[in-house]
N, CA, C and O atoms as a printed pandas DataFrame, in Angstrom:
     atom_number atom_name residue_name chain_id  residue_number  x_coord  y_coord  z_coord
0              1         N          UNK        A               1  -29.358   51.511  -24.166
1              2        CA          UNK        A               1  -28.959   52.884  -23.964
2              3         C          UNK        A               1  -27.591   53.167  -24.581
3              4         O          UNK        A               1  -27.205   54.198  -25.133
4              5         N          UNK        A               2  -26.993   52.105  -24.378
5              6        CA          UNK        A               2  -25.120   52.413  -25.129
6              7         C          UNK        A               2  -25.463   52.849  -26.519
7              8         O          UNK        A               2  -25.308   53.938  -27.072
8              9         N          UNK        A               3  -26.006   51.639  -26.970
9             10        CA          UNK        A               3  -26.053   51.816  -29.134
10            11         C          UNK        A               3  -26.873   52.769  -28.770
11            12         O          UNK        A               3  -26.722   53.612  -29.655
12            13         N          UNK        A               4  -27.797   53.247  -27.882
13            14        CA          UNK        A               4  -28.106   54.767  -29.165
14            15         C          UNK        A               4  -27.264   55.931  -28.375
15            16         O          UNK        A               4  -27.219   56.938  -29.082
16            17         N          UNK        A               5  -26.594   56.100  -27.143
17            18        CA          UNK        A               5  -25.436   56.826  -27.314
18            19         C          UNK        A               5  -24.419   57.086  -28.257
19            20         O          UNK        A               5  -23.885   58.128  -28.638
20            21         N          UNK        A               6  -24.278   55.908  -28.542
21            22        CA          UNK        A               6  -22.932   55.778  -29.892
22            23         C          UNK        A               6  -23.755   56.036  -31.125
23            24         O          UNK        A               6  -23.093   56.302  -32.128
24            25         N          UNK        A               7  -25.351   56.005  -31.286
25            26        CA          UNK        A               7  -25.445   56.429  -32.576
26            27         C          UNK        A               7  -26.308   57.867  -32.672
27            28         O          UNK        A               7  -26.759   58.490  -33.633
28            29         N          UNK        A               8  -26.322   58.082  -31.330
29            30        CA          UNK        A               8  -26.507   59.926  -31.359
30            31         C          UNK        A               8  -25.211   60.496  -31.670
31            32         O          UNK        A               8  -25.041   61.599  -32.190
32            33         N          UNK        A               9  -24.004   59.405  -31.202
33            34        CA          UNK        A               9  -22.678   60.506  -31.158
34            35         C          UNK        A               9  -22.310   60.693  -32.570
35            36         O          UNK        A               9  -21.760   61.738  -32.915
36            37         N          UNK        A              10  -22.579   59.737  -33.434
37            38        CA          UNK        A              10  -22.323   59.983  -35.215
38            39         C          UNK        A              10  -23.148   60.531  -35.715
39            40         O          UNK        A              10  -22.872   61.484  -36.444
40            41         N          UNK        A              11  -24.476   60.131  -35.509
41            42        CA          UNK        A              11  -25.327   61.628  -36.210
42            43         C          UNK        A              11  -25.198   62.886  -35.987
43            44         O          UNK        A              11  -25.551   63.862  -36.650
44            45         N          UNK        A              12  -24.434   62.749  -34.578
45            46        CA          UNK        A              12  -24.128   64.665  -34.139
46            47         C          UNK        A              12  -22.948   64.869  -34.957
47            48         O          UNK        A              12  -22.634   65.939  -35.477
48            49         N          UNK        A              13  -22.387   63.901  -35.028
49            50        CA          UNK        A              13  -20.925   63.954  -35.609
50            51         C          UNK        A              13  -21.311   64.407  -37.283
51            52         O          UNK        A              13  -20.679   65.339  -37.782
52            53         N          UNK        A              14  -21.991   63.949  -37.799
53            54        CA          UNK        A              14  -22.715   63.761  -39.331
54            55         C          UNK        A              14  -22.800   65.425  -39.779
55            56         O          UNK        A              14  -22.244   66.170  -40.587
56            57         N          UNK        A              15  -23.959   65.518  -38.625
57            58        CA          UNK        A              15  -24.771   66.888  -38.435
58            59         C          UNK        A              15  -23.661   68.297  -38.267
59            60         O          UNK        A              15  -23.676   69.281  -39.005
60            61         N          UNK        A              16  -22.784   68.086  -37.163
61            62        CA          UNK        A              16  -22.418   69.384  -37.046
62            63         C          UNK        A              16  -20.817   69.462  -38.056
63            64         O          UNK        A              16  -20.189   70.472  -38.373
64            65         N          UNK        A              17  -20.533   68.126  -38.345
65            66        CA          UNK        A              17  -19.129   68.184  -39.259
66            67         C          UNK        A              17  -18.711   69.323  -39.606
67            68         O          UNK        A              17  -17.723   69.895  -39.147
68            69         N          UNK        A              18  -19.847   69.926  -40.895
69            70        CA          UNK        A              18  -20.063   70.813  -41.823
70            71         C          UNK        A              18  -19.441   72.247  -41.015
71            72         O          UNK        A              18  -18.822   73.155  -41.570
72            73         N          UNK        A              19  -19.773   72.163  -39.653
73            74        CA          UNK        A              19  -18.970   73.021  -39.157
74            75         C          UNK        A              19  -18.019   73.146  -38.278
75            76         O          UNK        A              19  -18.016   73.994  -37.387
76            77         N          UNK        A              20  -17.065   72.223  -38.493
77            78        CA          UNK        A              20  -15.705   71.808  -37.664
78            79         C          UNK        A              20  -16.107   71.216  -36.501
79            80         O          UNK        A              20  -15.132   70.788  -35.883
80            81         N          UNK        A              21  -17.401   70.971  -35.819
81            82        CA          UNK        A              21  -17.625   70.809  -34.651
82            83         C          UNK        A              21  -17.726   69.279  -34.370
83            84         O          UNK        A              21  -18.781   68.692  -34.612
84            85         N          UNK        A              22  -16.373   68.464  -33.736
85            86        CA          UNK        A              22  -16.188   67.230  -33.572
86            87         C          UNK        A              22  -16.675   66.480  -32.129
87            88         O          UNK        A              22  -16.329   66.672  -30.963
88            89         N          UNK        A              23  -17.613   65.561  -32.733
89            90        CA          UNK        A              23  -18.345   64.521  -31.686
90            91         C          UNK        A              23  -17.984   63.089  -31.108
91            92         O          UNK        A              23  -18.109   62.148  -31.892
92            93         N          UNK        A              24  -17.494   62.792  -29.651
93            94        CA          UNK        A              24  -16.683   62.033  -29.165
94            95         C          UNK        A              24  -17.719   61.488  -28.286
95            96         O          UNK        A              24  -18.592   62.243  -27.859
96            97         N          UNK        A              25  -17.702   60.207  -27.966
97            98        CA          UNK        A              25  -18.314   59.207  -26.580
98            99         C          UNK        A              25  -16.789   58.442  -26.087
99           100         O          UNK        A              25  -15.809   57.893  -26.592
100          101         N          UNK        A              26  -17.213   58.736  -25.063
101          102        CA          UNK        A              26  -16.125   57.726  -24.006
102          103         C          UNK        A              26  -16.926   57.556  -22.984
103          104         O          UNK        A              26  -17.710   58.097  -22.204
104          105         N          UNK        A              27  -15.934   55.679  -23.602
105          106        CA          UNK        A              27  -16.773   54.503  -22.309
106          107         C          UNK        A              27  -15.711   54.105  -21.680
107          108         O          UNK        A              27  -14.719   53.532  -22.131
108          109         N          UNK        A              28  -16.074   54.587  -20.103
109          110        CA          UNK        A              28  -14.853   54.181  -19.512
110          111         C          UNK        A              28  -14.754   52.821  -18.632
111          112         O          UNK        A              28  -13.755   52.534  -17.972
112          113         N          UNK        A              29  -15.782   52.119  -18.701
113          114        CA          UNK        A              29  -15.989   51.101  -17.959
114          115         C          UNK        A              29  -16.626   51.502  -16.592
115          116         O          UNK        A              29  -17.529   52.334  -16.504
116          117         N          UNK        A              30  -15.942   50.671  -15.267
117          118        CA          UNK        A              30  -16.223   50.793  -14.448
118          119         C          UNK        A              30  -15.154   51.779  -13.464
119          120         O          UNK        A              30  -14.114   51.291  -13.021
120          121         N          UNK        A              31  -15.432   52.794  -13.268
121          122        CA          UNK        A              31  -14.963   53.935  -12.311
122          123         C          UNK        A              31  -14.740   53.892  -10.964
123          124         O          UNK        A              31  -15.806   54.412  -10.634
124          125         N          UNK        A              32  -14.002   53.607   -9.590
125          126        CA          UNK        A              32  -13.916   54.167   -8.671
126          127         C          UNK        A              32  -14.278   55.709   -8.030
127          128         O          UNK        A              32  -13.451   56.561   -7.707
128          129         N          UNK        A              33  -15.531   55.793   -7.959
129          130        CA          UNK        A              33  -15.834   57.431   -7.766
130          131         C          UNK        A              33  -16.058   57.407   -6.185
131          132         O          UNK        A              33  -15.952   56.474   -5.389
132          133         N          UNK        A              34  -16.343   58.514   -6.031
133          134        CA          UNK        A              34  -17.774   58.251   -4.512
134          135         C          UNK        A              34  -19.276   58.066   -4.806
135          136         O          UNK        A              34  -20.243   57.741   -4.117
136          137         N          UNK        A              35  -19.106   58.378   -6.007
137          138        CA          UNK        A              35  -20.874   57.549   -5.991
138          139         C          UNK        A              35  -20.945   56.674   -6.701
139          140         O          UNK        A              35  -22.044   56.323   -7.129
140          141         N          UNK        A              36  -19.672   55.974   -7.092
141          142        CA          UNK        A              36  -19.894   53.975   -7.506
142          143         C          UNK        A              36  -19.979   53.158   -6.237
143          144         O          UNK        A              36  -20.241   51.956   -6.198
144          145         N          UNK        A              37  -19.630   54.259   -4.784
145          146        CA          UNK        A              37  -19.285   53.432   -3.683
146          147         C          UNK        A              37  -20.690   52.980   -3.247
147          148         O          UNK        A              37  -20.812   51.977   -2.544
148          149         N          UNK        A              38  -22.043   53.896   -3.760
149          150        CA          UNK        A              38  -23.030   53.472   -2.983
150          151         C          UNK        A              38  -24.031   52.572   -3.905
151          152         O          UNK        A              38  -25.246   52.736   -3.791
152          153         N          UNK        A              39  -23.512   51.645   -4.798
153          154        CA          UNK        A              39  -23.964   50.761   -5.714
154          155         C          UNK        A              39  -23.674   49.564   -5.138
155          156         O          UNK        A              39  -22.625   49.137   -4.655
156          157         N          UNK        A              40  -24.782   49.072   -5.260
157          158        CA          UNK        A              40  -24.835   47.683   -4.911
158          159         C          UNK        A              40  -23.716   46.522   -5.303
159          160         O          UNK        A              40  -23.785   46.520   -6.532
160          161         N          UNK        A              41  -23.157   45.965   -5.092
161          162        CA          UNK        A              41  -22.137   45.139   -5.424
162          163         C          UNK        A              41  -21.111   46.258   -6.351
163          164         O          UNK        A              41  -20.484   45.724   -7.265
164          165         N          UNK        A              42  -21.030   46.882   -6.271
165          166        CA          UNK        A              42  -19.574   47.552   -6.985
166          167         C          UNK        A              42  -18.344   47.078   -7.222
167          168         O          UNK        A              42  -17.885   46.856   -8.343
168          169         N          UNK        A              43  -17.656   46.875   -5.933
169          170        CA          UNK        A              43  -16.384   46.244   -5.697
170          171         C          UNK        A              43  -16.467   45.098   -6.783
171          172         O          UNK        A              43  -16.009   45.225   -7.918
172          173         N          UNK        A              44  -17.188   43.814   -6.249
173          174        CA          UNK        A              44  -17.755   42.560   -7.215
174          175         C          UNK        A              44  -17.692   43.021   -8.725
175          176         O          UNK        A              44  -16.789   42.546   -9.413
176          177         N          UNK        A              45  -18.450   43.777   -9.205
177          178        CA          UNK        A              45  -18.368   44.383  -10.645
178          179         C          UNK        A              45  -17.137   44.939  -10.831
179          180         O          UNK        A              45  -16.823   44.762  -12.008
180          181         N          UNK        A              46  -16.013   45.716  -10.040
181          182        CA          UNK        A              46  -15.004   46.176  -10.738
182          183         C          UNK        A              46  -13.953   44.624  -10.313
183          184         O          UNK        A              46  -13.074   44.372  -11.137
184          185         N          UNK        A              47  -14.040   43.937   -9.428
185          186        CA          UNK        A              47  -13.105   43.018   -9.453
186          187         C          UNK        A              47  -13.372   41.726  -10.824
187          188         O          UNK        A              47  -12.490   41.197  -11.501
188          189         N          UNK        A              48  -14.243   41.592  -10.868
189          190        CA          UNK        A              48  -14.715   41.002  -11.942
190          191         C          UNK        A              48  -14.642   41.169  -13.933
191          192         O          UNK        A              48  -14.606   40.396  -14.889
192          193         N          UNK        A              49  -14.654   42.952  -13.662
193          194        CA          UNK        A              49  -14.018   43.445  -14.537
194          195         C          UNK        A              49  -12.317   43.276  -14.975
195          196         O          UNK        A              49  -11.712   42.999  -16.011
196          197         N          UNK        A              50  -12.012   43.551  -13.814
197          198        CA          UNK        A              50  -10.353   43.520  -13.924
198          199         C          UNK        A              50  -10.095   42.472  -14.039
199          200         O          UNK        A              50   -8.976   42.505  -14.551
200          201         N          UNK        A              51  -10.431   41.266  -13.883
201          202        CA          UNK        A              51  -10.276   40.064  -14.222
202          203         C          UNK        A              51  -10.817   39.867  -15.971
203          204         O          UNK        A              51  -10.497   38.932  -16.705
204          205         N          UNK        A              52  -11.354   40.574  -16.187
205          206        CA          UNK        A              52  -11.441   39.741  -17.590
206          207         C          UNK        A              52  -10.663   41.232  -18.413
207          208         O          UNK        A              52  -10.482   41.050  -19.617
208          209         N          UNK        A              53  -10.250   42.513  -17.920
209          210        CA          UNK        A              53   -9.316   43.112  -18.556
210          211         C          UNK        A              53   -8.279   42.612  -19.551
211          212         O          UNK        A              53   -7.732   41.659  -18.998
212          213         N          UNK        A              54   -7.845   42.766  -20.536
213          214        CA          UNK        A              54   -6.474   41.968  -21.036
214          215         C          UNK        A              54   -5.289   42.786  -20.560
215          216         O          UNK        A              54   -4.149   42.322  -20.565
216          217         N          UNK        A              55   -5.597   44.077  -20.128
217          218        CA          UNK        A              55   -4.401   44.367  -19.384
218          219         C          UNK        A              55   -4.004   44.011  -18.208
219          220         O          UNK        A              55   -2.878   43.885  -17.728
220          221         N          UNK        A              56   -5.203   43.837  -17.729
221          222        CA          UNK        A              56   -5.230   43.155  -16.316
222          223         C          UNK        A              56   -5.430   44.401  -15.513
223          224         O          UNK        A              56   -4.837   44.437  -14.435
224          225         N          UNK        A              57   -5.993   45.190  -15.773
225          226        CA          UNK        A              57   -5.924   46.490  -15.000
226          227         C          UNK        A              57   -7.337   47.304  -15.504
227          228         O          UNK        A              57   -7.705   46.870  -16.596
228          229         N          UNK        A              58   -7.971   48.081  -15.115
229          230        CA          UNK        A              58   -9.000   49.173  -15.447
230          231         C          UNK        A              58   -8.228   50.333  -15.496
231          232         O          UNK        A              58   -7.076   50.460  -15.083
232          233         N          UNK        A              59   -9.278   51.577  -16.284
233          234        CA          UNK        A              59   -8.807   52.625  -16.128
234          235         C          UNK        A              59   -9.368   53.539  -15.036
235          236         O          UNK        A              59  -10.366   53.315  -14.350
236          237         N          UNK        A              60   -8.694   54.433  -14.995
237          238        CA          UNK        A              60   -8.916   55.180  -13.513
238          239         C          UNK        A              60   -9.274   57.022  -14.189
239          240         O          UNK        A              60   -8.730   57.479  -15.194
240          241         N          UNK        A              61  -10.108   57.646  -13.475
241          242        CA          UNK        A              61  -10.397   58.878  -13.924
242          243         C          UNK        A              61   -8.933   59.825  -14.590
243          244         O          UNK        A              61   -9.383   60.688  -15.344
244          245         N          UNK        A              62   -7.728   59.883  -14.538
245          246        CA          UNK        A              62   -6.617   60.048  -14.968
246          247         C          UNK        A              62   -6.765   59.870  -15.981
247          248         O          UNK        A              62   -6.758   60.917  -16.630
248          249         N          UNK        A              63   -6.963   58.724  -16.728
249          250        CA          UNK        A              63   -6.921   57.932  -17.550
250          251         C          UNK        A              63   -7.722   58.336  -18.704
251          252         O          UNK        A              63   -7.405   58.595  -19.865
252          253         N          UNK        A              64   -9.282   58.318  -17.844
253          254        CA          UNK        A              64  -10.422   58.992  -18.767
254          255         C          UNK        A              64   -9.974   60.846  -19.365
255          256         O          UNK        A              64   -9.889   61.244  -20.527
256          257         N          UNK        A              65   -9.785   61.565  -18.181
257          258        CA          UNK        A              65   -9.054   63.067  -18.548
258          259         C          UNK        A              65   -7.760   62.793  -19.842
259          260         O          UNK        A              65   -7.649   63.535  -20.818
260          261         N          UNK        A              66   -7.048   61.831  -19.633
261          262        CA          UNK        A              66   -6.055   61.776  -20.877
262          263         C          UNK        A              66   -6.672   61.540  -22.254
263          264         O          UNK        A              66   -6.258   62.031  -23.305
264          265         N          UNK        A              67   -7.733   60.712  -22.107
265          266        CA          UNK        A              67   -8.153   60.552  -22.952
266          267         C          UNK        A              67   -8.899   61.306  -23.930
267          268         O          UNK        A              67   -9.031   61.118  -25.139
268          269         N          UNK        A              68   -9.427   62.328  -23.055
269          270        CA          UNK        A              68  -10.886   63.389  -23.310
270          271         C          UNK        A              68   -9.579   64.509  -23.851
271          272         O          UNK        A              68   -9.786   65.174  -24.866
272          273         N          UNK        A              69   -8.507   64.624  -23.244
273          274        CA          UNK        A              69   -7.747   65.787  -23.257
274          275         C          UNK        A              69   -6.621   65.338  -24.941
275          276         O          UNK        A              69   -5.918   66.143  -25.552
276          277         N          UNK        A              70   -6.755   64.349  -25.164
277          278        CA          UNK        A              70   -5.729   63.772  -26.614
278          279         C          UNK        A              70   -7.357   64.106  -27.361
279          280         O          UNK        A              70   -7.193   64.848  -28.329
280          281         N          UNK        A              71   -8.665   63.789  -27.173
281          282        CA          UNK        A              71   -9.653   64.288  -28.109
282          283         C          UNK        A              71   -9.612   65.696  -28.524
283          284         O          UNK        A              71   -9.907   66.023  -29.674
284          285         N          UNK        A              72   -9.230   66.601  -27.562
285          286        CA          UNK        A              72   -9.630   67.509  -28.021
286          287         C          UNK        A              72   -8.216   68.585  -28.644
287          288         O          UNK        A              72   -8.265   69.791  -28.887
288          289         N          UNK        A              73   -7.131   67.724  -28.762
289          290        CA          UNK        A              73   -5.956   68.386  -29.014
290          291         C          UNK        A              73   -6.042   68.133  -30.572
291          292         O          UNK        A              73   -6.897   67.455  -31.142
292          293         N          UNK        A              74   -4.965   68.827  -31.159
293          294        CA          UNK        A              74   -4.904   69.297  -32.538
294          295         C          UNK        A              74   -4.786   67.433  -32.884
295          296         O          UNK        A              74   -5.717   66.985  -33.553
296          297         N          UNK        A              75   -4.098   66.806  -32.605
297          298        CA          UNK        A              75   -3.508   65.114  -32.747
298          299         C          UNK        A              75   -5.062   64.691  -33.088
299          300         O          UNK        A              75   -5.136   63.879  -34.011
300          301         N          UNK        A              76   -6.101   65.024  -32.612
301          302        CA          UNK        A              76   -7.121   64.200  -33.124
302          303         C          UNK        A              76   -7.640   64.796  -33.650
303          304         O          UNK        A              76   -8.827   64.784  -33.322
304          305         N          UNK        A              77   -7.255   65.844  -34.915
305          306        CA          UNK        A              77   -8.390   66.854  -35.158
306          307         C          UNK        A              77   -9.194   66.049  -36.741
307          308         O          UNK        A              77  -10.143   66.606  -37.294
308          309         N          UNK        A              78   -8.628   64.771  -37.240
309          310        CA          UNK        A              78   -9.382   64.744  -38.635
310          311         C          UNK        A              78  -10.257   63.318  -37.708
311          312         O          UNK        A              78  -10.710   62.491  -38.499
312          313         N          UNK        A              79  -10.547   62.945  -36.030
313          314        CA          UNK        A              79  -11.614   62.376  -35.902
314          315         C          UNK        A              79  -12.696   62.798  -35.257
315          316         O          UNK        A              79  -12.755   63.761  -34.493
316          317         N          UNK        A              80  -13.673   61.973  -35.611
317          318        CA          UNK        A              80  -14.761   62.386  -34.999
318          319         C          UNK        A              80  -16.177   61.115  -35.538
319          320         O          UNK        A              80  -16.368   60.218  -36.359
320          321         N          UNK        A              81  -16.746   61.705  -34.617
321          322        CA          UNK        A              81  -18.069   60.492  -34.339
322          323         C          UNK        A              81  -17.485   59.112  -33.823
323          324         O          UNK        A              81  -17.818   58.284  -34.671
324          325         N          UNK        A              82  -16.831   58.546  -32.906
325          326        CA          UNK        A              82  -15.784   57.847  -32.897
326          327         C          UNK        A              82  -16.304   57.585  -31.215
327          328         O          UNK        A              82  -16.674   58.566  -30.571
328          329         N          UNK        A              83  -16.298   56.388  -30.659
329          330        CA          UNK        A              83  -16.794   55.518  -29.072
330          331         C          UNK        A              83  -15.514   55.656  -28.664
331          332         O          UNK        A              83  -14.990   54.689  -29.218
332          333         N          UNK        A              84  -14.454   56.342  -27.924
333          334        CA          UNK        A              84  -13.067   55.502  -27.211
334          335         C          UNK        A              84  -13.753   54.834  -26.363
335          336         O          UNK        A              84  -14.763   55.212  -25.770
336          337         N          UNK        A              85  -13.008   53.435  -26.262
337          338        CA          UNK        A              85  -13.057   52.807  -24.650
338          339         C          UNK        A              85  -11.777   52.672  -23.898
339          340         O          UNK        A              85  -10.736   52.108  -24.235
340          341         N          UNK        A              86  -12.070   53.288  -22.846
341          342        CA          UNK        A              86  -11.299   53.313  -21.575
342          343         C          UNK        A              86  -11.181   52.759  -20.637
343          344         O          UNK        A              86  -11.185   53.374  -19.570
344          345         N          UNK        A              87  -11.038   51.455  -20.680
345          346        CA          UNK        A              87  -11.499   50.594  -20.093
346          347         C          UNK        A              87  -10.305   49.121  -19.396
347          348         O          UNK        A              87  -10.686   48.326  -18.536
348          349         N          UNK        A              88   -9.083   49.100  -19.955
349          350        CA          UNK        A              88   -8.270   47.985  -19.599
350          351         C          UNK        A              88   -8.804   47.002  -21.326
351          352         O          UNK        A              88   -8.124   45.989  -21.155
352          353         N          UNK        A              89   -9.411   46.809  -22.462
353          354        CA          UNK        A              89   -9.731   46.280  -23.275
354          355         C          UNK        A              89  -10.747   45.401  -22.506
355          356         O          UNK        A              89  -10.419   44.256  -22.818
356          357         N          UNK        A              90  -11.791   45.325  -21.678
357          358        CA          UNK        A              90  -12.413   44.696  -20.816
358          359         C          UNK        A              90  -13.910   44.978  -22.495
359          360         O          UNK        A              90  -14.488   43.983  -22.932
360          361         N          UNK        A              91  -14.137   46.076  -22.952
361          362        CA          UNK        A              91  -14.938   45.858  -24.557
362          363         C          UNK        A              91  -14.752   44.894  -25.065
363          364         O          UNK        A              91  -15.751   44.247  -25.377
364          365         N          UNK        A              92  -13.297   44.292  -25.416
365          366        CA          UNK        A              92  -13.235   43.283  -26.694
366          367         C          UNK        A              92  -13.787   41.945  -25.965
367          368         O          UNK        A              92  -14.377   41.152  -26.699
368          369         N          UNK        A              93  -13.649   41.600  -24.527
369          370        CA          UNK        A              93  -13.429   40.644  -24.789
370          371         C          UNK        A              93  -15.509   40.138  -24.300
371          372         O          UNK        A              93  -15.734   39.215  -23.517
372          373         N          UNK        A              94  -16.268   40.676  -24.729
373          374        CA          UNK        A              94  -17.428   40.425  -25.069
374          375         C          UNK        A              94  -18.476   40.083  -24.008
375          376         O          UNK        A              94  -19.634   39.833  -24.342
């Protein structure tokens, strides 16, 4: 389901270019919400996460809004079709 998220987000990106209209995915990892609370092992999955973070930390919905909110400001205006991860670098390390 991820790879073809990320490769709907460049074909949209491909597709609507032509008319300024810029296409973003953000992966934020694992979230503290109220409805991660009613998932089975959650806690386990985000402590587990944060452990293999290289920051040593996750990101937190703050985090994700900063992120979504630097996408859509003039600062990112020549990207597009483009995955951020939001995540503590918990992506790289595989």
């Amino acid at each position: 389901m991820k790879a073809a998220l990320e490769a709907s987000c460049r074909y949209l990106a491909y597709e609507l270019g032509p008319r300024k209209i810029r296409v973003h995915a953000i992966s934020p990892g694992p979230l503290q919400t109220r409805a991660s609370g009613g998932l089975k092992d959650f806690d386990g999955l985000m402590v587990e996460a944060e452990a293999r973070a290289p920051l040593g930390e996750l990101a937190d919905i703050m985090d994700v809004g900063s992120a979504c909110a630097y996408l859509a400001a003039p600062f990112a205006r020549h990207l597009t079709g483009e995955t951020l991860y939001v995540d503590g670098g918990v992506n790289i390390m595989g």
